[in-house]
MIVEX-955110 format. One line per field, with one value per residue (C-alpha): residue in three letters; residue number from 0; y, z, x. Coordinates in nm, 4 decimals, decimal comma. Layout:
N
res: ALA | ...
n: NUM | ...
py: Y | ...
pz: Z | ...
px: X | ...
END
This chain:
387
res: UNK | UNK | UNK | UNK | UNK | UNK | UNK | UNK | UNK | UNK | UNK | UNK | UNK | UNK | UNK | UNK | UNK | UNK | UNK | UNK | UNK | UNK | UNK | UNK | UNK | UNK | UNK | UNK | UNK | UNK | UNK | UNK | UNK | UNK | UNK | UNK | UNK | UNK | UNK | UNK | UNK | UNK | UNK | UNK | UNK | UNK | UNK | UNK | UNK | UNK | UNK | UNK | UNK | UNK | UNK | UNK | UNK | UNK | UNK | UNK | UNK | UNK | UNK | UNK | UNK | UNK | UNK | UNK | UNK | UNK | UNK | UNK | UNK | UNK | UNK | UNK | UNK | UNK | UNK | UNK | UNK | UNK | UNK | UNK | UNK | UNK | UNK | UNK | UNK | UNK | UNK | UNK | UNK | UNK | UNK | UNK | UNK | UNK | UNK | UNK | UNK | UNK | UNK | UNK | UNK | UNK | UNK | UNK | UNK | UNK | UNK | UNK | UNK | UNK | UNK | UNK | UNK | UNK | UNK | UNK | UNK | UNK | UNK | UNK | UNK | UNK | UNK | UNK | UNK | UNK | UNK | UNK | UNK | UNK | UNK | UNK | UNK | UNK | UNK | UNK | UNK | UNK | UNK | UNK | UNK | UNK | UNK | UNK | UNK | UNK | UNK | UNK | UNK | UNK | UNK | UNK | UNK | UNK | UNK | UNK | UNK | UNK | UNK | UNK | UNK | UNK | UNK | UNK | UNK | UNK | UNK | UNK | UNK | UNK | UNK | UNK | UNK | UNK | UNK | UNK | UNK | UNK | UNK | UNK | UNK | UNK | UNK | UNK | UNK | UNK | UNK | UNK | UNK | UNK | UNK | UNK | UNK | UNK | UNK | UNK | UNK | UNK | UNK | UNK | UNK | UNK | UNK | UNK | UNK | UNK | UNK | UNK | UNK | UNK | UNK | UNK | UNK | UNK | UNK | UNK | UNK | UNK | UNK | UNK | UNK | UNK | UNK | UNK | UNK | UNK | UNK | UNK | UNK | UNK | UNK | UNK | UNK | UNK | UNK | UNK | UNK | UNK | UNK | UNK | UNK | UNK | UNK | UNK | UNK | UNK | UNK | UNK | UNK | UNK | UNK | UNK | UNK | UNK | UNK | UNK | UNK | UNK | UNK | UNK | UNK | UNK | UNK | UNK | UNK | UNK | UNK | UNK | UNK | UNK | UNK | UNK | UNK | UNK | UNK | UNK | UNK | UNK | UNK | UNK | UNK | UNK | UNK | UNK | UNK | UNK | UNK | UNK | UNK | UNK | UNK | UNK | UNK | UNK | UNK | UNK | UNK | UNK | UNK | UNK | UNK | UNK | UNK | UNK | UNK | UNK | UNK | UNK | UNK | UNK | UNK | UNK | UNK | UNK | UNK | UNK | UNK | UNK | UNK | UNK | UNK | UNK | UNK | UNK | UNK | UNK | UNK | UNK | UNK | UNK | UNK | UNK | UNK | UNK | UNK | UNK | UNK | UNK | UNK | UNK | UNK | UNK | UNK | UNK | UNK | UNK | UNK | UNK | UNK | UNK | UNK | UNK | UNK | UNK | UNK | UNK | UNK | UNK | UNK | UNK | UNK | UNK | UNK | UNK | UNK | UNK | UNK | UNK | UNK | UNK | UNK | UNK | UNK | UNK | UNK | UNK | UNK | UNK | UNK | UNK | UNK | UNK | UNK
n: 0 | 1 | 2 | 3 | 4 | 5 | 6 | 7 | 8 | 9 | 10 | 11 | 12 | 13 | 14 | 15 | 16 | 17 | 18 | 19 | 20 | 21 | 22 | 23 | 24 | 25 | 26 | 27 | 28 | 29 | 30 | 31 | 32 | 33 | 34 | 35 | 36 | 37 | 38 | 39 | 40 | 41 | 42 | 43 | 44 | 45 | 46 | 47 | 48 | 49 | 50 | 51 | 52 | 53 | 54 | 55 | 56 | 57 | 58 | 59 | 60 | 61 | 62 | 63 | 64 | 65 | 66 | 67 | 68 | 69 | 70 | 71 | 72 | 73 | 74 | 75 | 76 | 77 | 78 | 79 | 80 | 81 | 82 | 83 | 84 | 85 | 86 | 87 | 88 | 89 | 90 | 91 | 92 | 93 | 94 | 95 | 96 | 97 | 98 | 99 | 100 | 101 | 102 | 103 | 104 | 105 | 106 | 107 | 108 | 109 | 110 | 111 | 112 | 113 | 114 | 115 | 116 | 117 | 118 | 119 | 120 | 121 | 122 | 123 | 124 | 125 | 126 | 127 | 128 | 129 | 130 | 131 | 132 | 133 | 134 | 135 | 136 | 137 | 138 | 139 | 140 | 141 | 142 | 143 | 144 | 145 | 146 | 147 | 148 | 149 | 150 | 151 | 152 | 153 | 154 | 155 | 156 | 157 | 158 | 159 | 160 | 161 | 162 | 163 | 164 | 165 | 166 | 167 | 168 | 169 | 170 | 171 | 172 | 173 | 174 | 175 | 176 | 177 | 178 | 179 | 180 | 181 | 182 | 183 | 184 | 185 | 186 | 187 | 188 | 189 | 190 | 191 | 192 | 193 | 194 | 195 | 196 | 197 | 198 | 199 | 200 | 201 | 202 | 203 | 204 | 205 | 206 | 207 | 208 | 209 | 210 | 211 | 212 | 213 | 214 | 215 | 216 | 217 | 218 | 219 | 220 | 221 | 222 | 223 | 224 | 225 | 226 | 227 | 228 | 229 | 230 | 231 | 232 | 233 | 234 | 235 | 236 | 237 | 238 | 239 | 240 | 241 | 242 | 243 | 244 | 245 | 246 | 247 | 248 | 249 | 250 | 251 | 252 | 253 | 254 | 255 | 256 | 257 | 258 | 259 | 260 | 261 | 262 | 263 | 264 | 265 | 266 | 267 | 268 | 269 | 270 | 271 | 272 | 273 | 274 | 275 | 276 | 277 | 278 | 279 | 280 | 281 | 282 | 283 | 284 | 285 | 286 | 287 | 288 | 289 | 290 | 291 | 292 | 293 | 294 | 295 | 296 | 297 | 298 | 299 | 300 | 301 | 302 | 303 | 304 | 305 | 306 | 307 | 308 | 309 | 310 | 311 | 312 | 313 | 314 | 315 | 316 | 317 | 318 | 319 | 320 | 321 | 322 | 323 | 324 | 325 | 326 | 327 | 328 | 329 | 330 | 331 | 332 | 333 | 334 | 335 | 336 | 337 | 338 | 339 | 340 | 341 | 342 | 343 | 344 | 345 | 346 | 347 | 348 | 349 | 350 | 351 | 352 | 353 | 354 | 355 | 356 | 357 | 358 | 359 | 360 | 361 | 362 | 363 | 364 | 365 | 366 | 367 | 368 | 369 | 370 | 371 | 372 | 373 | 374 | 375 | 376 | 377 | 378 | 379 | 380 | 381 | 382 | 383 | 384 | 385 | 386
py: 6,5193 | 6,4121 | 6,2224 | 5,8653 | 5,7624 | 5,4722 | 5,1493 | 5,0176 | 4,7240 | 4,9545 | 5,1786 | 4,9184 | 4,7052 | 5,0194 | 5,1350 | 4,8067 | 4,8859 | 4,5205 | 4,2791 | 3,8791 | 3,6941 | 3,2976 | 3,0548 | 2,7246 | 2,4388 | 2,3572 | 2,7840 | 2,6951 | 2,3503 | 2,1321 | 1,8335 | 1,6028 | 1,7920 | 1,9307 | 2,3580 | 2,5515 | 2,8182 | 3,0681 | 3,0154 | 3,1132 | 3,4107 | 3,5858 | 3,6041 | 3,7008 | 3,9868 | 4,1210 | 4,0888 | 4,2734 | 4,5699 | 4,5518 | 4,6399 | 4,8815 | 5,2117 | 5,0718 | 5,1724 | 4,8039 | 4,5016 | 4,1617 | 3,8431 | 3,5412 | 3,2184 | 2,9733 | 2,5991 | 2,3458 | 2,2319 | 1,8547 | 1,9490 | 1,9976 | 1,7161 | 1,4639 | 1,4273 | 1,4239 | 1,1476 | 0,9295 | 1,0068 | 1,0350 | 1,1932 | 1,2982 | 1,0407 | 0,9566 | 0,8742 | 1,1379 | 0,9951 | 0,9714 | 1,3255 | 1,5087 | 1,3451 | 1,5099 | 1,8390 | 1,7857 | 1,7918 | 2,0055 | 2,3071 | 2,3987 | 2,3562 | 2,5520 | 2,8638 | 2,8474 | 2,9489 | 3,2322 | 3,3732 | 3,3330 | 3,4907 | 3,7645 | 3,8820 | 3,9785 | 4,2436 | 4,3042 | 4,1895 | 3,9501 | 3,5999 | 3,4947 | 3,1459 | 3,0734 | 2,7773 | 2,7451 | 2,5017 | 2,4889 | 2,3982 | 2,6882 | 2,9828 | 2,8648 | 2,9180 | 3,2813 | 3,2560 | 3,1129 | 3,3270 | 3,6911 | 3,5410 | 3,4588 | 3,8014 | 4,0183 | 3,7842 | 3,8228 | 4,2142 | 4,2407 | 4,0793 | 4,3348 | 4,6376 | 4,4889 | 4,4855 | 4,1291 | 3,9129 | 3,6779 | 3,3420 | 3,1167 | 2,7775 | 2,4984 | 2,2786 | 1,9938 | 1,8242 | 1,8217 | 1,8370 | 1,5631 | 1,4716 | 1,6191 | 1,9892 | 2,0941 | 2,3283 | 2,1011 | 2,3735 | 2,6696 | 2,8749 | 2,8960 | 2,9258 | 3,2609 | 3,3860 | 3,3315 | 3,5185 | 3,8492 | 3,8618 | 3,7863 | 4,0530 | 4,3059 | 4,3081 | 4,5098 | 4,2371 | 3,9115 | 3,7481 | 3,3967 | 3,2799 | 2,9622 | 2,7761 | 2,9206 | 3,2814 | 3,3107 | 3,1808 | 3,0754 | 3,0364 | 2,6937 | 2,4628 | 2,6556 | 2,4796 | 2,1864 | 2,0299 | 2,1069 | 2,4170 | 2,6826 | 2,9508 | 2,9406 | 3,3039 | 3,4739 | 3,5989 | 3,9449 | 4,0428 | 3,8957 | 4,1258 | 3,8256 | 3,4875 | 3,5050 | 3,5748 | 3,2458 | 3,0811 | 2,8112 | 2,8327 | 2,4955 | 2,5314 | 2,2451 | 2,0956 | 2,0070 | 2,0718 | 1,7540 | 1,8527 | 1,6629 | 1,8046 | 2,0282 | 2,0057 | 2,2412 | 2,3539 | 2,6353 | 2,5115 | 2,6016 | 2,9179 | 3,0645 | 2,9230 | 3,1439 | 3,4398 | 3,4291 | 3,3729 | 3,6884 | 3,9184 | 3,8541 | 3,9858 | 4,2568 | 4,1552 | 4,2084 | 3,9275 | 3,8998 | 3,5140 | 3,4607 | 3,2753 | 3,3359 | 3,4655 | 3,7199 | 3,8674 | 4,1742 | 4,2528 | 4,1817 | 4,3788 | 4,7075 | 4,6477 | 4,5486 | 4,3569 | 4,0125 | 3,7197 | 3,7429 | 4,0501 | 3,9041 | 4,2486 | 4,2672 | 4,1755 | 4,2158 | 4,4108 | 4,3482 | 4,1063 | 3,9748 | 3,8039 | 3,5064 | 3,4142 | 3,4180 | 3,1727 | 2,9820 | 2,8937 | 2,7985 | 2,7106 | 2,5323 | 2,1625 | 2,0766 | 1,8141 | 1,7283 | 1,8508 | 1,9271 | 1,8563 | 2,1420 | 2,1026 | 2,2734 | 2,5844 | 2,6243 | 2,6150 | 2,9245 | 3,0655 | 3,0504 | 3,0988 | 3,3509 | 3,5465 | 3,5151 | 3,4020 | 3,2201 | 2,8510 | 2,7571 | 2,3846 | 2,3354 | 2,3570 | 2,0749 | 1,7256 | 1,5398 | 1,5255 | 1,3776 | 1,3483 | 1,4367 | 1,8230 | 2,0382 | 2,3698 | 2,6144 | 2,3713 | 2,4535 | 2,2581 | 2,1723 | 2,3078 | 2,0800 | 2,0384 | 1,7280 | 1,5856 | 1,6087 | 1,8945 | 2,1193 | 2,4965 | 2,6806 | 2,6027 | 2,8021 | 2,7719 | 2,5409 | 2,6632 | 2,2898 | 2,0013 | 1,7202 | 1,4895 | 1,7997 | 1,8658 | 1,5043 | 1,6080 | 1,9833 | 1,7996 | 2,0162 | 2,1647 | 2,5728 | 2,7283 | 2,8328 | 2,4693 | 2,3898 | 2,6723 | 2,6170 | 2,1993 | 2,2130 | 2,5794 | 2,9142 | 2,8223 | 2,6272 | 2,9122 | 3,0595 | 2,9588 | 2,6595 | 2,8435 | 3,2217 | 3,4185 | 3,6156 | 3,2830 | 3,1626 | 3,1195 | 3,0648 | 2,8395 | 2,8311 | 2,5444 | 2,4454 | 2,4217 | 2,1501 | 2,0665
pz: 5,4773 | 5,1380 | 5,0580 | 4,9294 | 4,5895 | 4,5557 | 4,4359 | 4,0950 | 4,2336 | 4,4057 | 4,1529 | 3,8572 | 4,1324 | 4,2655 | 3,9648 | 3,8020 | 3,6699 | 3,5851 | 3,7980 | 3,7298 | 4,0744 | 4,0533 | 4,3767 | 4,4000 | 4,5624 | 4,8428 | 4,9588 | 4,9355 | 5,0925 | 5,4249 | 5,4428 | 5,4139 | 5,0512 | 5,1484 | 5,0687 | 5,3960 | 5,4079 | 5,6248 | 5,3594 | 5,0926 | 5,3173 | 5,3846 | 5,0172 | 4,9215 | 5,2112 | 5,0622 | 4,6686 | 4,7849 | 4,9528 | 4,6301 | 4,4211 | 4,6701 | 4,4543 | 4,1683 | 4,0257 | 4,0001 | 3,8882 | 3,9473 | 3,7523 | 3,9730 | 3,8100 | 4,0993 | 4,1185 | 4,3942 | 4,1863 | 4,1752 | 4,5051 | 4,6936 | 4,5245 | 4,6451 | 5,0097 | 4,8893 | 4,6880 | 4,9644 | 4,7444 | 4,9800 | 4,6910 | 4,3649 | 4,1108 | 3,8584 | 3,5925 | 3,3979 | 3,4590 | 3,7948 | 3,8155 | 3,6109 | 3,8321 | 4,1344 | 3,9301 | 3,8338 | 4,1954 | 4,3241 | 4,0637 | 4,1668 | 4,5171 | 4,4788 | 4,3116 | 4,5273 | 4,8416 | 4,5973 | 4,5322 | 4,9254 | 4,9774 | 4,7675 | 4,8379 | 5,1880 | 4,9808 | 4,7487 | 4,4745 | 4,1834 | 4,0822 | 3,7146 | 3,6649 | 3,3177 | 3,2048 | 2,9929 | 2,7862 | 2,6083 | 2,2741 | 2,3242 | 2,3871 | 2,0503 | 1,8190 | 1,7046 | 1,7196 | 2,0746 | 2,2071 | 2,0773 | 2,2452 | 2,5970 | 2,5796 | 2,5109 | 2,8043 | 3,0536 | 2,9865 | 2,9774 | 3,3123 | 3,4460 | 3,3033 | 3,4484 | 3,8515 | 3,8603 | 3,9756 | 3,7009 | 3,8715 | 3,5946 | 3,5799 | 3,3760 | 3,2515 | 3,3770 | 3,3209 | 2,9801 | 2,8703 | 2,7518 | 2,7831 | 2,4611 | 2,5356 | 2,8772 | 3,0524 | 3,2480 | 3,5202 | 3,6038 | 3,6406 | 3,2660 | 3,2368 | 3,4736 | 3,2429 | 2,9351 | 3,0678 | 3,1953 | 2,8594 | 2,7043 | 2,9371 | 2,8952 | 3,2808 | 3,4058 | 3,6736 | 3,7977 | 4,0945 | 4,1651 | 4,4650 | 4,6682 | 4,9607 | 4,9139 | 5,0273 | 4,7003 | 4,5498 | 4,6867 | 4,5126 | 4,7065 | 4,9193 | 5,2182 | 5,5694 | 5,3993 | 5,6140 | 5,4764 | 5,3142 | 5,5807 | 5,3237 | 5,1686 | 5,0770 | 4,8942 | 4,5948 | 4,5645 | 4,2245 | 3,8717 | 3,6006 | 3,3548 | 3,2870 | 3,3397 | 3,7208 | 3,7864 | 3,6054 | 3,8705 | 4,0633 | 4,1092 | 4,0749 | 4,2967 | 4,1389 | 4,2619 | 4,6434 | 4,9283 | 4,9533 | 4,6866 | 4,5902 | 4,2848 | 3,9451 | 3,9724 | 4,1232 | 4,1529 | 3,7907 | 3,6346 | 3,8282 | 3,7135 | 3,3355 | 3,4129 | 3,4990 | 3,2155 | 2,9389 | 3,1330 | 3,1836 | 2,7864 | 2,6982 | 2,9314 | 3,2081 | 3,5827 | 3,8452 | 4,1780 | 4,3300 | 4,6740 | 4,9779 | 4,9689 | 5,3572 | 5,1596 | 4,9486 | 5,0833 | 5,1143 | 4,7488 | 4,6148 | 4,8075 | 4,6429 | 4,9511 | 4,9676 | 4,9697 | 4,7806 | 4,4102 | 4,1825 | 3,7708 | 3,5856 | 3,2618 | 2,9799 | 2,6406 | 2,5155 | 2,4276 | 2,1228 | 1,8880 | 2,1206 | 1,8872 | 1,8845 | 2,2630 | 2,2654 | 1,9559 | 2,1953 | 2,4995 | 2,4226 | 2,1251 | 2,0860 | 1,7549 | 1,5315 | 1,3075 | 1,2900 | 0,9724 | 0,9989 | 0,8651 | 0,7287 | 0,8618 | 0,6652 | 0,6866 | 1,0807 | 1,0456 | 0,8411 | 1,0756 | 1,3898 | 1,2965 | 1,0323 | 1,1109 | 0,7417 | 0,6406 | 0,6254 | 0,2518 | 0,1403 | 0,0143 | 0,3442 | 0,4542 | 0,4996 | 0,6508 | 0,7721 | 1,0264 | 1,1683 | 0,9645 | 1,0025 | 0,7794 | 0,6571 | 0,9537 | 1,1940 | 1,3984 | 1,3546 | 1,5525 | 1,3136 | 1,4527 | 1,3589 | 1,1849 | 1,5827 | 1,6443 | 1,8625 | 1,8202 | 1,7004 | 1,6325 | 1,5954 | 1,3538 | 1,1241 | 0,8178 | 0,4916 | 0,3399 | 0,4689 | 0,5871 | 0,2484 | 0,0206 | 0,2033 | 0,1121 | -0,2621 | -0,1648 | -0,0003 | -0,0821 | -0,3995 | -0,5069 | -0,4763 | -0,8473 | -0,9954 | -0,7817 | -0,9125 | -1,2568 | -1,2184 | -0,9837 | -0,9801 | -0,8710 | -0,5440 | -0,4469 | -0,5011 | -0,1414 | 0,2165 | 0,4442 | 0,7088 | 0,7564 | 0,9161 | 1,0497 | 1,1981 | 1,3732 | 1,7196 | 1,8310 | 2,0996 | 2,3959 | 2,5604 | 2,9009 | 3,2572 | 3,4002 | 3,7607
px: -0,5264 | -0,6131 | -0,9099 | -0,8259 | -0,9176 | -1,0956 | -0,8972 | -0,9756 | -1,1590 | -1,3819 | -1,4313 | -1,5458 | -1,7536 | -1,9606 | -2,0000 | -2,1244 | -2,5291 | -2,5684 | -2,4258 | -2,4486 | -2,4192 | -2,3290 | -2,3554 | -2,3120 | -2,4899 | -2,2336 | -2,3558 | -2,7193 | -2,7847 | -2,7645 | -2,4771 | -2,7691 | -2,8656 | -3,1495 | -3,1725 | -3,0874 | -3,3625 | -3,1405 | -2,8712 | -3,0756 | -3,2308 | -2,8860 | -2,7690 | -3,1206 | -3,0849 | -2,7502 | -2,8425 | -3,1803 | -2,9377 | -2,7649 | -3,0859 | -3,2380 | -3,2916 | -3,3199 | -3,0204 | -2,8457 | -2,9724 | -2,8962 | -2,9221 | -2,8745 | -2,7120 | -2,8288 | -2,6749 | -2,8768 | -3,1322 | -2,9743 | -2,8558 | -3,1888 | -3,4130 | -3,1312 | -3,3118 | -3,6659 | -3,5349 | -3,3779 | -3,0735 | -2,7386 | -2,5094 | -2,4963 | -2,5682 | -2,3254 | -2,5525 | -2,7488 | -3,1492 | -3,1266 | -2,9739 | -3,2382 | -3,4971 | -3,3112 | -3,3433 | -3,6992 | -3,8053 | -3,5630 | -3,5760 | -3,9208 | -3,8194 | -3,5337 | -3,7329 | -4,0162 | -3,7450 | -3,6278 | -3,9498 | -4,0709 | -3,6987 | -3,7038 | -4,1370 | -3,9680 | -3,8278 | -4,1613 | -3,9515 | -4,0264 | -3,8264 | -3,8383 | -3,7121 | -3,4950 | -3,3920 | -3,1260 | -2,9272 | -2,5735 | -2,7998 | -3,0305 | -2,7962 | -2,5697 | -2,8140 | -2,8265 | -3,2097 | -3,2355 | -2,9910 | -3,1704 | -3,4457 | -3,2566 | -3,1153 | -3,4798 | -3,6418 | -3,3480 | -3,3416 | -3,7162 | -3,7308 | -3,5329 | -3,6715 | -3,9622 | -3,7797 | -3,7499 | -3,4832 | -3,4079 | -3,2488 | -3,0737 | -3,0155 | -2,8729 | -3,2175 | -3,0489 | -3,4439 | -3,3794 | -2,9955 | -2,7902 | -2,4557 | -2,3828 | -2,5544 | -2,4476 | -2,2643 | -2,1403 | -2,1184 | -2,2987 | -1,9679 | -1,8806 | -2,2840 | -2,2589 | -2,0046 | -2,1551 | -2,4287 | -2,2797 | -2,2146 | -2,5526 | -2,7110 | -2,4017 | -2,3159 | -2,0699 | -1,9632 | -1,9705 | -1,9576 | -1,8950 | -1,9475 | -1,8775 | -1,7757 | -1,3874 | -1,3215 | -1,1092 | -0,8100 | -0,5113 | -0,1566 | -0,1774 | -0,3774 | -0,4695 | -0,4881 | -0,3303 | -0,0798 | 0,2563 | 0,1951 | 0,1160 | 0,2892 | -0,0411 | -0,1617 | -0,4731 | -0,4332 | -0,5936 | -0,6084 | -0,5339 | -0,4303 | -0,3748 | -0,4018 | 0,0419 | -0,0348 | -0,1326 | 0,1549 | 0,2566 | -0,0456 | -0,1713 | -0,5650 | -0,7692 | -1,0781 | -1,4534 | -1,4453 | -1,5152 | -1,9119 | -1,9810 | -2,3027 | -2,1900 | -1,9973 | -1,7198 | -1,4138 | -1,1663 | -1,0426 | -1,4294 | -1,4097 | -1,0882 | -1,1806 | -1,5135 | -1,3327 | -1,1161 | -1,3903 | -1,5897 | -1,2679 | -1,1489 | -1,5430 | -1,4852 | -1,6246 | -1,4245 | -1,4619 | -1,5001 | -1,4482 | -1,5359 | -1,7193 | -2,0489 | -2,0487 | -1,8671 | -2,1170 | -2,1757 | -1,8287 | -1,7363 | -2,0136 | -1,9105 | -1,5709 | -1,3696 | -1,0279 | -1,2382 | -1,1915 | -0,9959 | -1,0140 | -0,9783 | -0,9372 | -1,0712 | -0,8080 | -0,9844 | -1,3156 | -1,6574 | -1,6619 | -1,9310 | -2,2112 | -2,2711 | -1,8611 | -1,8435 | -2,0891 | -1,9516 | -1,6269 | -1,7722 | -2,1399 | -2,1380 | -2,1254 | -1,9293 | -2,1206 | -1,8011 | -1,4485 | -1,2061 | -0,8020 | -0,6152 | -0,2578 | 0,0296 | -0,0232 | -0,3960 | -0,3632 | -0,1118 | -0,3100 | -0,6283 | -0,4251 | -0,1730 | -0,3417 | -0,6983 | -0,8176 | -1,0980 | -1,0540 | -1,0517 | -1,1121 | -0,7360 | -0,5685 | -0,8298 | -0,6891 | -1,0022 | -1,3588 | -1,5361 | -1,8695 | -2,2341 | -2,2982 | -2,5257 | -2,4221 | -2,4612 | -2,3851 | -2,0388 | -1,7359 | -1,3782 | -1,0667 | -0,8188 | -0,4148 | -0,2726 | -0,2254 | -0,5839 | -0,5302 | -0,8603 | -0,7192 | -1,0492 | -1,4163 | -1,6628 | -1,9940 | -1,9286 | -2,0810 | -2,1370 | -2,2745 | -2,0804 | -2,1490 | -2,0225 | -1,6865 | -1,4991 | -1,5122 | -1,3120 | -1,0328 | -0,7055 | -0,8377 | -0,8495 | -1,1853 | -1,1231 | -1,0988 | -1,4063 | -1,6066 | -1,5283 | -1,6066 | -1,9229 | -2,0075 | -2,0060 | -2,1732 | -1,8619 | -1,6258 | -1,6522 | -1,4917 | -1,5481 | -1,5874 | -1,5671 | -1,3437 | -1,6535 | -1,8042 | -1,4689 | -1,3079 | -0,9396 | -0,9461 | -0,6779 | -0,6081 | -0,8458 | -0,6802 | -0,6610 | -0,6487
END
């Protein structure tokens, strides 16, 4: 009898070198918000099984920070508002690595703690820097656990969930997989156990963002302790699987079984390759400090062809940027089309409003004879999910 080949999920998860491993709060604490140290010990025991050899590594993008300083607190839930919930993180983040490190010493392995924010990781400086202490941490055998520095961030400079941070990473670190787990075993092309709908099945695998055409994706789960949702999770997969990047999504009971490469959970194939680090990160990172309205032609132009945005198909400006900073493109309904690095500050631009770069070269100088924004230094966006 023949020997059976190994499926292609098998294959590119066994075969992943560099694995990024997400898991949210609602996997690592108690109902009562507190972290649950046997919780913490049993994915620590599988992601150390992982590692043993030496020939994987594993970053670990860790939610539960917020999560675990709630009962020290006397906090109940989440807070809504943002003070109250970086004091949760402030006590809880050091609570939270503290169990890692005891976790992972059973093991005689190392825990580096980074912090990251969305403001950090979009500027080309910060984010060499991210990258050499991330990979240095590994060459080193540590376990580098990531989190959101929800201490510090504001409104305007988060993630907003640690799911599209865990993507974002893989691809700072050039991992071969990621792994997002949860409290859901995967996704489903429907509620499941909901009353009504006991047709409910798993989806295995997802070739494409067309799969899930008439899937209805659920948001933020009941626990109430975390940010995201199946929506942030399959917006994570795609933003890794267009870089490159295959995804597993499952429980985190799972764990083990998704990183052999069983039938677990949800299976995103990769659907584009590798692409410049810095414009990942200009999509989903970056927080846009103006935005320019492009005319009809201009947005074709950007969309369709892939040009460089010059300052005649620009109808209007908004917001005060300096040259550098990145932008929204958006269409005459408002409806953001692209983002990218402006070459002018937001003073200059008013005066380039529809004219050729030639008549503004020859009235204000050579200097102005150049692109808005480069085609090198811009992003197509596609439109979010929504729940």
């Amino acid at each position: 009898m023949a020997e059976q080949k190994p499926s292609h999920r098998e294959s590119a998860v066994t075969g992943a070198r560099r694995v990024v491993v997400k898991v949210g709060s609602s996997s690592l604490t108690t109902a009562s918000g507190g972290l649950d140290a046997d919780r913490v010990d049993a994915l620590v025991d599988v992601l150390a099984k992982v590692r043993d050899g030496g020939e994987r590594e594993v970053v670990l993008v860790s939610s539960g920070a917020i999560a675990a300083g709630l009962a020290p607190l006397g906090l109940v839930r989440r807070p809504k508002d943002l003070a109250r919930q970086q004091a949760a993180a402030s006590v809880g983040q050091g609570l939270l690595v503290a169990r890692y490190t005891a976790s992972f010493a059973r093991y005689g392995v190392r825990v580096g703690q980074v912090l990251l924010t969305a403001d950090d990781t979009s500027r080309r400086g910060h984010y060499r820097n991210a990258y050499s202490t991330l990979d240095k941490l590994l060459d080193m055998g540590a376990v580098p656990v990531v989190n959101e520095n929800d201490t510090v961030a504001t409104d305007e400079i988060r993630f907003g969930d640690n799911d599209r941070l865990a993507a974002l990473v893989a691809h700072l670190v050039h991992a071969d997989l990621l792994v997002l787990l949860s409290d859901v075993d995967g996704l489903y092309d429907g509620p499941p156990g909901t009353p009504g709908t006991p047709g409910a099945a798993r989806i295995a695998e997802v070739t494409g963002p067309g799969d899930l055409a008439g899937v209805t994706i659920g948001s933020a789960g009941k626990a109430g302790v975390g940010t995201g949702g199946m929506v942030t999770k399959v917006e994570a997969a795609n933003i890794a699987t267009a870089a490159g990047i295959p995804v597993v999504l499952t429980s985190a009971s799972r764990a083990a079984d998704a990183l052999a490469g069983r039938d677990t959970g949800t299976y995103f194939h990769r659907t584009g390759r590798r692409s410049a680090d810095r414009l990942l990160w200009l999509a989903h990172a970056s927080t846009p400090q103006g935005a320019l309205t492009l005319d009809d032609g201009a947005v074709r132009a950007v969309v369709e062809r892939r040009t460089s945005l010059l300052p005649a198909g620009i109808s209007a400006v908004e917001g005060e940027f300096s040259a550098g900073d990145p932008v929204e493109l958006r269409d005459q309904r408002g409806v953001p089309v692209a983002r990218g690095l402006v070459n002018f500050d937001a003073k200059e631009v008013p005066q380039l409003l529809g004219r050729s770069t030639r008549d503004l070269a020859r009235e204000l100088g050579p200097a102005y004879e150049r692109e808005v924004v480069h085609r090198d230094d811009l992003v197509i966006l596609t439109p979010r999910l929504t729940p």
